[in-house]
VOBA-1610 file (N, C-alpha, C; in pm, whole numbers, padded with zeros to 5 digits, always signed):
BEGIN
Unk-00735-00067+05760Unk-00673-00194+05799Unk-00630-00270+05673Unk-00522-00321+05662Unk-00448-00431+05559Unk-00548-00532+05529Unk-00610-00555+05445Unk-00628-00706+05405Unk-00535-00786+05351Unk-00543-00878+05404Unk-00460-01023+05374Unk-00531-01121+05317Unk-00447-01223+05272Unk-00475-01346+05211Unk-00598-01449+05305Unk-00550-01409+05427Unk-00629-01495+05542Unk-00796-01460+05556Unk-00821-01310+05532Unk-00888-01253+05544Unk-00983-01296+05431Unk-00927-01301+05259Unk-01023-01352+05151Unk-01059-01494+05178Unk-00955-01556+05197Unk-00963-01695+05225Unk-01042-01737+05314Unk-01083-01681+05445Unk-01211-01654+05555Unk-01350-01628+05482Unk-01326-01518+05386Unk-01489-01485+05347Unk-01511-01597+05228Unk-01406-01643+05157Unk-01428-01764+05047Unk-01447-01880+05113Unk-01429-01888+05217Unk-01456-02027+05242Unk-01323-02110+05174Unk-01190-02093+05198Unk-01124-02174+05110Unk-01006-02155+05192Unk-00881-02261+05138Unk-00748-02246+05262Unk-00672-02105+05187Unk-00537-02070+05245Unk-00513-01949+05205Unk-00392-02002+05098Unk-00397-02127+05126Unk-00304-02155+04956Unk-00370-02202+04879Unk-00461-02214+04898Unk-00577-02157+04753Unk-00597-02063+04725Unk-00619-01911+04824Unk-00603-01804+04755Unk-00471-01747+04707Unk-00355-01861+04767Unk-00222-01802+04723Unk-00214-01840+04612Unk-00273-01933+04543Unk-00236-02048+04423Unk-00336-01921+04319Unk-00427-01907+04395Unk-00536-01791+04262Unk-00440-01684+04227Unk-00420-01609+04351Unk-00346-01465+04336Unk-00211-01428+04241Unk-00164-01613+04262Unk-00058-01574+04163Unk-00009-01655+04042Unk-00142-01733+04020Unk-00158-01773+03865Unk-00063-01909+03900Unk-00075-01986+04012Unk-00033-02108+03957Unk-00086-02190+03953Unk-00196-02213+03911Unk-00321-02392+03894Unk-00326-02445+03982Unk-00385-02548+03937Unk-00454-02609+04115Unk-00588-02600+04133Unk-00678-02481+04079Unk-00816-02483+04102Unk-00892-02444+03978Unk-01049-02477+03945Unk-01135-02445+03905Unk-01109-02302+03835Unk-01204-02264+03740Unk-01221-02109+03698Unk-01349-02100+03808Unk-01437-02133+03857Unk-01531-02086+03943Unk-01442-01997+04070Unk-01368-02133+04141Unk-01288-02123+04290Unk-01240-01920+04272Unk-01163-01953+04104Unk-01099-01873+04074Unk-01177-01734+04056Unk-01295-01724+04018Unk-01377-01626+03996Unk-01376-01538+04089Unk-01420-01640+04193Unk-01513-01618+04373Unk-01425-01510+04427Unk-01285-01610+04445Unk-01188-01534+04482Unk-01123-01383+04465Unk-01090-01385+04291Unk-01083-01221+04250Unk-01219-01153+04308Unk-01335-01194+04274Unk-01411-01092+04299Unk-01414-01052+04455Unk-01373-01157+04545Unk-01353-01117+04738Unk-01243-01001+04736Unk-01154-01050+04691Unk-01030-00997+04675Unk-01079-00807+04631Unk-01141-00832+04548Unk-01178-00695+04494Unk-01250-00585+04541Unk-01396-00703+04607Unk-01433-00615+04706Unk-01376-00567+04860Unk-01288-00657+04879Unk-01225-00616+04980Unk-01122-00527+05003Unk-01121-00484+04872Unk-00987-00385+04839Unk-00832-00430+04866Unk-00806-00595+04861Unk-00666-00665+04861Unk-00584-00596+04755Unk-00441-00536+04802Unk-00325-00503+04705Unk-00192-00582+04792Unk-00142-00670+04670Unk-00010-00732+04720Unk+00025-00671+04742Unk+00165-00703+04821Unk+00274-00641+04851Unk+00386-00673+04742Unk+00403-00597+04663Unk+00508-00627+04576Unk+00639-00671+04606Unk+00658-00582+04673Unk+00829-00528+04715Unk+00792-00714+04794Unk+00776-00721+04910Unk+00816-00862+04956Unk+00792-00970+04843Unk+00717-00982+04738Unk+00644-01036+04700Unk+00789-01072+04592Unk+00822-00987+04546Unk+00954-01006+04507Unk+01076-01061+04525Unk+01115-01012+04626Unk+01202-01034+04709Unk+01196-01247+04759Unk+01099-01313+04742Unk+01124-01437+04747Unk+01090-01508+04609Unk+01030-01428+04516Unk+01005-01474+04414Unk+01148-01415+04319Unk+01247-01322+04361Unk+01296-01263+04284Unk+01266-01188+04182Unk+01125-01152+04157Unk+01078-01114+04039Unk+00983-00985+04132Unk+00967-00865+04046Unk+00942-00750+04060Unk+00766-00715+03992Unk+00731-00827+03924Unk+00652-00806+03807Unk+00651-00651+03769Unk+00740-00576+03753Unk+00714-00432+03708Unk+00782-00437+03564Unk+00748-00378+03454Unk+00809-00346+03315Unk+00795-00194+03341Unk+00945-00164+03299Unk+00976-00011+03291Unk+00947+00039+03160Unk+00893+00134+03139Unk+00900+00194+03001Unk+00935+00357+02984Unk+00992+00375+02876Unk+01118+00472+02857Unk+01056+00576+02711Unk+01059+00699+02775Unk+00969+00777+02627Unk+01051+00923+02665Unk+01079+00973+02555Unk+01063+01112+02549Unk+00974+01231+02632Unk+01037+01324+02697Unk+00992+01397+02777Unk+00933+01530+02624Unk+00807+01498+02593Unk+00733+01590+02477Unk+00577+01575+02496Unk+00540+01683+02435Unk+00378+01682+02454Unk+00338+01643+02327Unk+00305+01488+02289Unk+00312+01452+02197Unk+00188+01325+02238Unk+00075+01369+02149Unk-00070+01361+02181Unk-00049+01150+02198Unk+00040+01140+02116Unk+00025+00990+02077Unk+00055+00890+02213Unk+00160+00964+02299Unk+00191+00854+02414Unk+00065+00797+02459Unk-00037+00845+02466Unk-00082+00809+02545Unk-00145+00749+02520Unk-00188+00647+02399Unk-00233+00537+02362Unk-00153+00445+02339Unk-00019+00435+02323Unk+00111+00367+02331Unk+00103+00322+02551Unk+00092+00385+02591Unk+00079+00394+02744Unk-00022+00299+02757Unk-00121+00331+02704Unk-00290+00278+02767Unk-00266+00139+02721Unk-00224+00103+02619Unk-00190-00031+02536Unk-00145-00132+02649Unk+00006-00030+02677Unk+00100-00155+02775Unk+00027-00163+02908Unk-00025-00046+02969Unk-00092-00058+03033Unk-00211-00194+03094Unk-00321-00176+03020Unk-00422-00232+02988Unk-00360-00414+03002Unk-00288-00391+02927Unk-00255-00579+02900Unk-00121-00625+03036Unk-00052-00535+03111Unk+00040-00589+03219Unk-00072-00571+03319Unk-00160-00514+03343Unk-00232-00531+03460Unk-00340-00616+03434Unk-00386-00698+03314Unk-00480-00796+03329Unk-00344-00918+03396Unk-00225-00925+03336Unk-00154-01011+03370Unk-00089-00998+03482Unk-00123-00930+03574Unk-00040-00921+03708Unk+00042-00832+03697Unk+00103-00752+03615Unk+00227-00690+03626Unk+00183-00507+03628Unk+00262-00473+03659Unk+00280-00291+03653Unk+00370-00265+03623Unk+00325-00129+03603Unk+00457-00052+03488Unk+00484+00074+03560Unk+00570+00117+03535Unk+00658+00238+03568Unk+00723+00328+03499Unk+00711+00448+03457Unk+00709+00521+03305Unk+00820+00636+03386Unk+00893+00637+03282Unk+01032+00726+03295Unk+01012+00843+03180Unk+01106+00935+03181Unk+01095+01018+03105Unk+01225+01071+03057Unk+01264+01035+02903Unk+01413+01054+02892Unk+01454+01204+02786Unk+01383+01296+02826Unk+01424+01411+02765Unk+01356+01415+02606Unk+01386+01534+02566Unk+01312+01557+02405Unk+01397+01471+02362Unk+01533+01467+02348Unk+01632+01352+02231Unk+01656+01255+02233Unk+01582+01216+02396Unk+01654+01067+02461Unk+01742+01076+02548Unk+01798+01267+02561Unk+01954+01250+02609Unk+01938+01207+02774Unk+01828+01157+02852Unk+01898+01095+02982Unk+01813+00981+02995Unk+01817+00875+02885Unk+01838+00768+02879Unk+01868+00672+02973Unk+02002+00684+02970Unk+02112+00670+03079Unk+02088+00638+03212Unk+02017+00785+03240Unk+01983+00801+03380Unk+01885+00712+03403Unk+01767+00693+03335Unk+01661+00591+03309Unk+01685+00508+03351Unk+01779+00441+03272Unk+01794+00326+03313Unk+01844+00266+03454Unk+01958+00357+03484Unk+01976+00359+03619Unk+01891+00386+03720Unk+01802+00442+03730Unk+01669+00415+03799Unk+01604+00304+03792Unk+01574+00210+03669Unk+01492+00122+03660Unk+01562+00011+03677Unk+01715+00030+03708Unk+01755-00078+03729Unk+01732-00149+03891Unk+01761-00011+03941Unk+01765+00018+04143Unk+01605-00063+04148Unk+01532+00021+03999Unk+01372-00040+04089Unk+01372-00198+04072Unk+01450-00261+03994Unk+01481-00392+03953Unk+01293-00453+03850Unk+01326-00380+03753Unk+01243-00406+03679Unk+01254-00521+03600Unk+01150-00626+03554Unk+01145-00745+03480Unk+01198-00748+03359Unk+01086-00658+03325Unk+01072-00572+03152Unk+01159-00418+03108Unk+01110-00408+02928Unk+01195-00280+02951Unk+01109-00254+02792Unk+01060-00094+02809Unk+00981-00106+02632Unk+01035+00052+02636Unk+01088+00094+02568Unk+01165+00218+02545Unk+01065+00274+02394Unk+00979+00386+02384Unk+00899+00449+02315Unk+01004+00567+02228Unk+01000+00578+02104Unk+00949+00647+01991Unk+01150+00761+02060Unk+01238+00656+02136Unk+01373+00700+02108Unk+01424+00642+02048Unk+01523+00716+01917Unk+01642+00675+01822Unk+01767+00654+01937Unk+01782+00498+01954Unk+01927+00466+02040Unk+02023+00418+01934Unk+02157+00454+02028Unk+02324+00477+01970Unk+02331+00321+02028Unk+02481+00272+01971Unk+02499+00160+02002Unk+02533+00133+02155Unk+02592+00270+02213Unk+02624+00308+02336Unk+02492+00257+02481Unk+02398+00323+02410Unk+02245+00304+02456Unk+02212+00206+02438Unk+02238+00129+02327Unk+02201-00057+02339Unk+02253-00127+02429Unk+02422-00069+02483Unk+02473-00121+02559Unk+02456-00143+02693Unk+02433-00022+02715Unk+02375-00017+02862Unk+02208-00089+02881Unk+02134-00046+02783Unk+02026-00153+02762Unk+02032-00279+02803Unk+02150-00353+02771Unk+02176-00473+02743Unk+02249-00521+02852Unk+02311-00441+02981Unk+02361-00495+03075Unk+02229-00500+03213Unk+02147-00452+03178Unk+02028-00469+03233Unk+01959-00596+03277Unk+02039-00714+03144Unk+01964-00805+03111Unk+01827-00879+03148Unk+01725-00811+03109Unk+01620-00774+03132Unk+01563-00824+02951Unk+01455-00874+02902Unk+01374-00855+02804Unk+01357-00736+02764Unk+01377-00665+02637Unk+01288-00548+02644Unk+01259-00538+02470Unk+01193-00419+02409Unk+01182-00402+02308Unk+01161-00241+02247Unk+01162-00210+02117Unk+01157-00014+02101Unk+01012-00034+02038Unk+00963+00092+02076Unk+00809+00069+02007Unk+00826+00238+01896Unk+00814+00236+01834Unk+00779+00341+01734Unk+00880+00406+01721Unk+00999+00306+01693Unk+01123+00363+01709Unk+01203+00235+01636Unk+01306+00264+01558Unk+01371+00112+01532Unk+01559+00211+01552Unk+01647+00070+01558Unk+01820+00131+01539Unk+01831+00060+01420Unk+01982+00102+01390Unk+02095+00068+01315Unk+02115-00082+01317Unk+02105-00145+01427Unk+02139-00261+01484Unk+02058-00342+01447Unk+02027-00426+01368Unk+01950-00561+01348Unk+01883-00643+01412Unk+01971-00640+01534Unk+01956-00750+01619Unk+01898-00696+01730Unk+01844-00556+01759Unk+01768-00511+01824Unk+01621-00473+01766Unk+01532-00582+01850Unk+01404-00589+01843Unk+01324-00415+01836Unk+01228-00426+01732Unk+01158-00312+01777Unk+01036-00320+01683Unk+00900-00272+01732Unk+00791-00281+01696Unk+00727-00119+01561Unk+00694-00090+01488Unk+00634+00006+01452Unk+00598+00000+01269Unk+00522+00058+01220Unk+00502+00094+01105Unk+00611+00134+00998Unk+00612+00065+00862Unk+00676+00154+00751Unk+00659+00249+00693Unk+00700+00336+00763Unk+00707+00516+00757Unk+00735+00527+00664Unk+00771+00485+00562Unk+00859+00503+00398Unk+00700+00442+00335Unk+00657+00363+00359Unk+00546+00319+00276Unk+00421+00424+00329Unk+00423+00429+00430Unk+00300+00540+00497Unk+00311+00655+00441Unk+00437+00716+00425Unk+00485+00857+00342Unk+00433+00851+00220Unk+00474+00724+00141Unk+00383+00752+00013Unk+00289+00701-00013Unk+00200+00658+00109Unk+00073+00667+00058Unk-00001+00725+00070Unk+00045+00852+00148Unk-00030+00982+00160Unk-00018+01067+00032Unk+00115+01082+00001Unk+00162+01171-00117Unk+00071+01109-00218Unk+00069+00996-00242Unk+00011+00924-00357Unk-00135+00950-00340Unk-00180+00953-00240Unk-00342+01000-00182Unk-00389+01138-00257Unk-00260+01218-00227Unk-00287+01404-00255Unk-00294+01399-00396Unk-00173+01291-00460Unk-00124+01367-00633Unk-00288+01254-00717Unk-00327+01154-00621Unk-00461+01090-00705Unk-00536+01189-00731Unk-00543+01306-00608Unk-00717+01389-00593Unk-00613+01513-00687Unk-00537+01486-00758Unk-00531+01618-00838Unk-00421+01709-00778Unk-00332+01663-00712Unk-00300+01797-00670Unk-00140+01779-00712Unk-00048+01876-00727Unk+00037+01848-00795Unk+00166+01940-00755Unk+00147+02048-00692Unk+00280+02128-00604Unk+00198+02074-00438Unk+00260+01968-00362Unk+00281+01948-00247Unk+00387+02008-00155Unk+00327+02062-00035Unk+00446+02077+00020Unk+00466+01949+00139Unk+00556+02000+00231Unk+00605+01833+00317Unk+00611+01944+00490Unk+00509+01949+00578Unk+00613+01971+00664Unk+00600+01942+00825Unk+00703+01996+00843Unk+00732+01968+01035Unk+00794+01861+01038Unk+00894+01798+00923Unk+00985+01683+00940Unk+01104+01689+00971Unk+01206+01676+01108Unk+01335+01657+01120Unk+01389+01583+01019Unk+01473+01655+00987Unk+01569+01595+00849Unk+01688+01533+00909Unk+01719+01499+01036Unk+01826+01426+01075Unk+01765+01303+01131Unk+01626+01290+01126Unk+01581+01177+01209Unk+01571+01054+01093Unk+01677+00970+01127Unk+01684+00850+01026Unk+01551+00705+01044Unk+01512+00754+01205Unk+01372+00646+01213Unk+01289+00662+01174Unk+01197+00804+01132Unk+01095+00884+01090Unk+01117+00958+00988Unk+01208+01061+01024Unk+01206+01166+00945Unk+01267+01150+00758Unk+01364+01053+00770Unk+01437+01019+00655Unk+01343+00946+00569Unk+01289+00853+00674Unk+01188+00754+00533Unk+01076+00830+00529Unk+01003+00936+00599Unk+00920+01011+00501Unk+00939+01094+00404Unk+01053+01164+00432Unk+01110+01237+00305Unk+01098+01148+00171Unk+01176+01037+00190Unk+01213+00951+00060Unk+01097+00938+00038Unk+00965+00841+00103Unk+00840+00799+00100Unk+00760+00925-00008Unk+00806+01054+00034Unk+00694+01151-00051Unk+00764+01195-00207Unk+00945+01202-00191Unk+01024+01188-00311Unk+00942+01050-00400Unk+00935+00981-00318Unk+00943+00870-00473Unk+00830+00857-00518Unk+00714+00888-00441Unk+00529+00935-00477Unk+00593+01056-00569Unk+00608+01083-00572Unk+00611+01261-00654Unk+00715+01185-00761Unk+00800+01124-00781Unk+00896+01042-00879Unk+00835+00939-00967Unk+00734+00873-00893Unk+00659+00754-00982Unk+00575+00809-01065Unk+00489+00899-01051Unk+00399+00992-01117Unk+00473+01126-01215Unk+00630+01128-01208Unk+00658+01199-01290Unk+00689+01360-01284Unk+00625+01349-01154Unk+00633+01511-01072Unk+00777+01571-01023Unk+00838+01674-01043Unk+00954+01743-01018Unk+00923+01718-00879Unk+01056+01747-00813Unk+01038+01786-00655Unk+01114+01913-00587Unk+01107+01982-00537Unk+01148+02102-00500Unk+01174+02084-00325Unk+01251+02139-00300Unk+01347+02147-00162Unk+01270+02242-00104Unk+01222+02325-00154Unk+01198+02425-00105Unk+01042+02401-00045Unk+00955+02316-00088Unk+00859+02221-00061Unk+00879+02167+00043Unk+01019+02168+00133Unk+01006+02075+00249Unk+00983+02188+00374Unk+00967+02205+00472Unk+01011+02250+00574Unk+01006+02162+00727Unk+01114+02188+00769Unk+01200+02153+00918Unk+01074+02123+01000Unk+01120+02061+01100Unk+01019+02072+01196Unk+01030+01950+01341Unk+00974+01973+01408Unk+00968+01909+01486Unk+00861+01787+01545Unk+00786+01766+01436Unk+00691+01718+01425Unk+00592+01779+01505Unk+00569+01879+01632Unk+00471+01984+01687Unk+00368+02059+01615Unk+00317+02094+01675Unk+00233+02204+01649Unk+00267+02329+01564Unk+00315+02390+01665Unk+00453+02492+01613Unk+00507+02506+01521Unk+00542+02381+01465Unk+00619+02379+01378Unk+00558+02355+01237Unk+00434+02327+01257Unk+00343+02317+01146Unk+00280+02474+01138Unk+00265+02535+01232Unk+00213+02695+01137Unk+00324+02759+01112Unk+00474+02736+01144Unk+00591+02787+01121Unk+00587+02751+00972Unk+00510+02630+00931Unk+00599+02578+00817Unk+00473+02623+00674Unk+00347+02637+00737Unk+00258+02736+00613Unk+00269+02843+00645Unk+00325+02933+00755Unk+00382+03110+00741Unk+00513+03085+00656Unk+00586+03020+00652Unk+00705+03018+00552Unk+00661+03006+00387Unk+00565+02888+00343Unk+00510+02895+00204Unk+00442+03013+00220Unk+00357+03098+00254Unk+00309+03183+00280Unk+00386+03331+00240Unk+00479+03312+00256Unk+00652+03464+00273Unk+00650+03428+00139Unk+00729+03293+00085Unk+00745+03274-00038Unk+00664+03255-00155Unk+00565+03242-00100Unk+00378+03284-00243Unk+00461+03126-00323Unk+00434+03044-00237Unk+00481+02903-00302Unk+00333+02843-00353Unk+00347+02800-00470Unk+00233+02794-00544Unk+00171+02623-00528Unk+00205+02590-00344Unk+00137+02472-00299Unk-00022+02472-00305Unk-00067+02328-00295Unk-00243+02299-00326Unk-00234+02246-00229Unk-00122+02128-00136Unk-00157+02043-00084Unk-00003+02055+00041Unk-00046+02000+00120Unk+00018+01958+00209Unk+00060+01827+00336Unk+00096+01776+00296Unk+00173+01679+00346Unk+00235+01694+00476Unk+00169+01653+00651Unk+00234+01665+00726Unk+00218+01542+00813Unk+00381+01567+00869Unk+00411+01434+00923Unk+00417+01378+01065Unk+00283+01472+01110Unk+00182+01400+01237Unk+00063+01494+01230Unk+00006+01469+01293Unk-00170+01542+01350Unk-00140+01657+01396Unk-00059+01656+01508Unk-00007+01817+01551Unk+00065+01910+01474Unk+00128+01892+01422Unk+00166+01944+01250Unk+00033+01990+01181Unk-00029+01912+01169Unk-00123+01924+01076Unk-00261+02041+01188Unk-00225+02061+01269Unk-00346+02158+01369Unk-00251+02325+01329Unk-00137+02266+01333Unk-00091+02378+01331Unk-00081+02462+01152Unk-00109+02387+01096Unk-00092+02459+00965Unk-00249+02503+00932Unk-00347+02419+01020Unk-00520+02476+00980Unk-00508+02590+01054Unk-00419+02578+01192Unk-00415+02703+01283Unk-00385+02829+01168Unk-00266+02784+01098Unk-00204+02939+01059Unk-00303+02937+00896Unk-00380+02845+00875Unk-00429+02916+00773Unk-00547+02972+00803Unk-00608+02979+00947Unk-00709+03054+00954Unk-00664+03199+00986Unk-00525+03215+01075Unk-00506+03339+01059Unk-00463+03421+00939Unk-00448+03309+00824Unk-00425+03368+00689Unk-00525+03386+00630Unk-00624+03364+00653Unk-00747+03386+00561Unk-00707+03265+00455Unk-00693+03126+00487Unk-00665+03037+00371Unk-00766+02904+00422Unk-00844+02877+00361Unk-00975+02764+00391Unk-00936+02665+00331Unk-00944+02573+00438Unk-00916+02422+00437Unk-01026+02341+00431Unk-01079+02258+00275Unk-00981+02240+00193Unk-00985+02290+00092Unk-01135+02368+00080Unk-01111+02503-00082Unk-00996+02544-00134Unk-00910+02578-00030Unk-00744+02667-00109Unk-00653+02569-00063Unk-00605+02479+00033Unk-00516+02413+00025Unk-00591+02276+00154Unk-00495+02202+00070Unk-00595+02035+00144Unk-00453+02026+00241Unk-00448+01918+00311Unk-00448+01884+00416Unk-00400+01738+00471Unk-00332+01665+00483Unk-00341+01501+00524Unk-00247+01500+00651Unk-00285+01435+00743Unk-00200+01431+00857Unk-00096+01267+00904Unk-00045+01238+00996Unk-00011+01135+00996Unk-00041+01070+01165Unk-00077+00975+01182Unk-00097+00896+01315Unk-00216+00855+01383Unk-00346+01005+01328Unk-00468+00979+01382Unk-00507+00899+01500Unk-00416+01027+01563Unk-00440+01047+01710Unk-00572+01084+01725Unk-00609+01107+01854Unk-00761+01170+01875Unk-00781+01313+01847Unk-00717+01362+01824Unk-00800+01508+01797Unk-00793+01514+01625Unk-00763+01387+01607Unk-00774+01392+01420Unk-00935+01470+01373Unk-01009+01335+01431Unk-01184+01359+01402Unk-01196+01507+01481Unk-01126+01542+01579Unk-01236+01671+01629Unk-01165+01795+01557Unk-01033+01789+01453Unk-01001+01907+01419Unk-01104+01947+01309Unk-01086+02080+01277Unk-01202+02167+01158Unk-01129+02201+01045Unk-01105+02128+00914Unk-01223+02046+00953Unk-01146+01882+00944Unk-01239+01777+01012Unk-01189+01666+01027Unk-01091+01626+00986Unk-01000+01574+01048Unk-00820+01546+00921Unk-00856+01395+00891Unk-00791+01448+00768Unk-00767+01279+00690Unk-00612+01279+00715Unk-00566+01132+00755Unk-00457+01142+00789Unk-00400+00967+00782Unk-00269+00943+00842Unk-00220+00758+00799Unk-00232+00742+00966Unk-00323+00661+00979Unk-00324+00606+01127Unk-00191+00478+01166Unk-00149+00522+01235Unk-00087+00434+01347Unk-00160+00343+01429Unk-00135+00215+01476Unk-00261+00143+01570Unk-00137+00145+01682Unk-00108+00267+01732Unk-00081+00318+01900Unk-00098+00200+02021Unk-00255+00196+02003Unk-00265+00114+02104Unk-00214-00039+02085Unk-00232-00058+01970Unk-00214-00203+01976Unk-00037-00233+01968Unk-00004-00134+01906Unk+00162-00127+01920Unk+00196-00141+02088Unk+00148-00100+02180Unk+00160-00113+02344Unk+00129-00210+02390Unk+00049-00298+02341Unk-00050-00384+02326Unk+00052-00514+02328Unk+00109-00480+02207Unk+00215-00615+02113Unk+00328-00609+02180Unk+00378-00454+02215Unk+00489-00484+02296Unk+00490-00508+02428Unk+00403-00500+02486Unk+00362-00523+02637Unk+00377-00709+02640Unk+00306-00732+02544Unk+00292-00938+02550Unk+00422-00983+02505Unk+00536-00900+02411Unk+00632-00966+02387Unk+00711-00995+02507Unk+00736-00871+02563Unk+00812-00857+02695Unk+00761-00963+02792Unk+00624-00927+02793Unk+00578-01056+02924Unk+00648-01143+02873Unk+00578-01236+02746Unk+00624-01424+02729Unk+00748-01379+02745Unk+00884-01285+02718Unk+01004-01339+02729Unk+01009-01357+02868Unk+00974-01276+02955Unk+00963-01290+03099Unk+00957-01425+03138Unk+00844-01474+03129Unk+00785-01548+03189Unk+00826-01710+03129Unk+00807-01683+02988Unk+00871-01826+02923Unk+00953-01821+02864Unk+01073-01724+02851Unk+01198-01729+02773Unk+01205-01732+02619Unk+01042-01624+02585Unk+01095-01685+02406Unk+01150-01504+02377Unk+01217-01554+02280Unk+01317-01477+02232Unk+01244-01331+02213Unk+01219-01192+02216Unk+01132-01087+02190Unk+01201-01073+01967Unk+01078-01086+01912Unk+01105-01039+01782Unk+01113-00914+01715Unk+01162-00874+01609Unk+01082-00729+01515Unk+00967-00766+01482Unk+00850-00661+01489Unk+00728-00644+01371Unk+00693-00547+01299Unk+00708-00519+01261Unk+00557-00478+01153Unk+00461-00400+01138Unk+00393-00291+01194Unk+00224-00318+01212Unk+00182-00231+01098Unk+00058-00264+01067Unk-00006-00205+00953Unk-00049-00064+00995Unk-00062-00009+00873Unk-00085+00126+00875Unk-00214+00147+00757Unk-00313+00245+00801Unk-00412+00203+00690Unk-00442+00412+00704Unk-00515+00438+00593Unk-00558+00575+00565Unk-00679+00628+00586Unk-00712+00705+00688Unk-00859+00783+00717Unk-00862+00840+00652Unk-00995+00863+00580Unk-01045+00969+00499Unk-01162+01051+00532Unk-01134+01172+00625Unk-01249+01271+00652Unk-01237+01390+00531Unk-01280+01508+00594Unk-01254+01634+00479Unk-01199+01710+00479Unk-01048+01745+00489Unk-00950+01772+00494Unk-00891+01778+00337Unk-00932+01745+00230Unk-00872+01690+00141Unk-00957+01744+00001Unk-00928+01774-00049Unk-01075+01844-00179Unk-00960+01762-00294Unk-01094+01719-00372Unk-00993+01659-00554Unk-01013+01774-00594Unk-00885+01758-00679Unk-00902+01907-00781Unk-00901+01798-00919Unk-00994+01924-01001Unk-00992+01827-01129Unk-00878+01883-01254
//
């Protein structure tokens, strides 16, 4: 059977526009009144009705969010973030999936438009000005999380990947080590991939160190693409100590292929990963790596979107810090 408003409002002892005034955050009562209520509500197993609920409020409380269709360990603390903070505030989310490149975007949006979503937080895709556009006829709040454009004037939340790049490199060449290699980095990706390149060039430049091309290898930031990229130094007897990769899954995959090489991590070659995701601490052995704060990035963009929602302030760029784990992954050489 449905519970209704009438029904909490019966076991609270209270009128039902008092439980209407609780349910949907507009004042009028006590934090006690207010307590009583959620907790009736809760045990009684009450779920609005959105869809009507909308429909006179005009408002959907739903924020859409927009990510890459990849098995990429990190969503899901980017998820739990926005998560976590639209459902203390009333709202829900609805998660789309726009292909490995972004390429149905598009379509995304056209779905989330039909669902008539409030919000809009688009994850860890590089958008064209084309894609801003249609973004932008949405007119909807929204923001990019671990992702920035070309465009200035489009808001987006994440870390300086150019500074994170070399402070890993700068991490490896402190403990001694001095032929680095770089890998599982797309070399066309101008949000990620470009400023880590430069980030580990200019660590290896400040210290005086040559740099070699041949030190880099391709990648996709995967798994895959990290034992692809120590079986390749491997062919070429590249006279690397250290390695530089530019996520956690990268970095599983190069301990992967050096155990089938007979190469011990970090006795023969060290190790640093980037994002310290969760399987950082449980890989063998432990990765040291540049953490990302994931969650709180979901976190920050989840509250920007609300206040524009709700009170019209403008959504900004930020920032977020990036700081360095150090497990044992990593040996100084003297």
């Amino acid at each position: 059977m449905t519970v209704t408003i009438k029904d909490i409002a019966k076991s609270a002892n209270v009128s039902t526009a008092t439980v209407s005034r609780v349910l949907n955050g507009a004042g009028g009562y006590n934090e006690a009144t207010k307590k009583k209520i959620m907790q009736i509500a809760e045990s009684l197993g009450y779920r609005r009705n959105e869809m009507a609920r909308s429909l006179v409020k005009k408002s959907s409380n739903l924020i859409g969010i927009i990510m890459p269709s990849v098995s990429t360990i990190f969503y899901a603390d980017i998820v739990n973030g926005i998560e976590q903070v639209a459902q203390t505030h009333g709202f829900s989310v609805i998660l789309s999936h726009a292909g490995e490149k972004g390429n149905r975007l598009i379509d995304c949006l056209k779905m989330l438009e039909e669902r008539k979503v409030d919000g809009l937080i688009i994850v860890s895709i590089p958008v064209n000005e084309e894609q801003i556009q249609a973004i932008e006829s949405l007119s909807v709040p929204y923001v990019l999380l671990s992702t920035d454009t070309q465009n200035e004037q489009i808001p987006f939340i994440k870390v300086d990947d150019y500074e994170a790049s070399y402070t890993a490199t700068k991490y490896l060449i402190d403990h001694g080590h001095q032929k680095i290699g770089l890998a599982g980095v797309d070399l066309s990706d101008y949000v990620a991939g470009i400023p880590r390149i430069a980030g580990y060039k200019r660590a290896l430049k400040d210290k005086g160190m040559d740099f070699s091309a041949n030190y880099i290898k391709a990648g996709d930031y995967s798994f895959s693409s990290g034992k692809e990229a120590l079986y390749a130094f491997h062919r070429e007897q590249a006279e690397i100590t250290a390695v530089f990769c530019v996520s956690d899954e990268v970095a599983l995959g190069v301990i992967s292929a050096a155990f089938d090489l007979g190469i011990k991590i970090p006795e023969d070659l060290s190790i640093i990963g980037y994002d310290n995701t969760r399987v950082a601490a449980m890989a063998v052995p432990p990765l040291t790596t540049i953490e990302q704060p994931f969650q709180l990035m979901g976190e920050k963009g989840c509250i920007k979107v609300m206040e524009a929602i709700q009170r019209k302030v403008v959504v900004k760029t930020e920032m977020m810090p990036f700081r360095l784990v150090e497990r044992a992954s990593v040996r100084k050489r003297k």
